[in-house]
N, C-alpha and C positions, 0 to 999 in steps of 0.2 A: 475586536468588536467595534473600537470605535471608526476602523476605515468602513466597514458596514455600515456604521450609523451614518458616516458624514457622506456616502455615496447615498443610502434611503434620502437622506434629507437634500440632497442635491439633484435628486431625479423626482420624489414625490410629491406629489400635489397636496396639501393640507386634508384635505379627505381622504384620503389616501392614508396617508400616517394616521389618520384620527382609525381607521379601520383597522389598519395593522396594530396599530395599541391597542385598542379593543381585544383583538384576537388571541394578542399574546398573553392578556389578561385576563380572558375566559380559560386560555390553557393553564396557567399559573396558578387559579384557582381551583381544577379540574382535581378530583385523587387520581393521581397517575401513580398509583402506589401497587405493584408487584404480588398478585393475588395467589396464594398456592391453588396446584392442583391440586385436585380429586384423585385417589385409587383410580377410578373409571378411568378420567381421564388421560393420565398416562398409562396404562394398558391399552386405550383407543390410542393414544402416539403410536407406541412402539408398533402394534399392530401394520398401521400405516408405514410408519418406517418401514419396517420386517417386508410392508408389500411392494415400498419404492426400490428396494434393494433387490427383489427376487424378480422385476421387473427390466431392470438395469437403468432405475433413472434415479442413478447418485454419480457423483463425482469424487473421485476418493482426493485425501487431504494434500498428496505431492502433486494432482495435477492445478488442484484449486490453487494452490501456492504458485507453481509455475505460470498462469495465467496472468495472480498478480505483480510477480514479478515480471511479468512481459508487460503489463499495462504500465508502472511504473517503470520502465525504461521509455517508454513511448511519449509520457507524459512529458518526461526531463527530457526528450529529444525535441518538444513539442508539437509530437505529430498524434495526439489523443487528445479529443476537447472533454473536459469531465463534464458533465450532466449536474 
């Protein structure tokens, strides 16, 4: 955290940082606290699930893996710029 901070503060303008603390202070204050669902609502999931699967747009779990292990070799070879 602190090479972030000391990169923010070597690149941003004082407005700039006065905006981004603001922002992280509206989050911080925000309930970002983990709401259960509803009955309904997980029965409308599954539903959707049940229709993306009889549809064919899922990815099953060895090809997901295999992906990321192909983007991490990519990465350490550094021929993948991450986002």
């Amino acid at each position: 955290m602190t090479n972030l901070l000391n990169y923010l503060t070597g690149t941003l303008s004082p407005n700039d940082m006065q905006w981004i603390s603001d922002k992280l202070k509206e989050y911080a204050n925000k309930d970002n606290s983990l709401k259960p669902f509803t009955k309904e609502e997980l029965y409308d999931r599954i539903k959707l699930s049940e229709a993306d699967i009889a549809a064919g747009r899922v990815i099953d779990d060895d090809d997901a893996w295999d992906d990321f292990d192909d983007e991490l070799v990519l990465e350490e070879q550094g021929e993948l710029e991450m986002a």
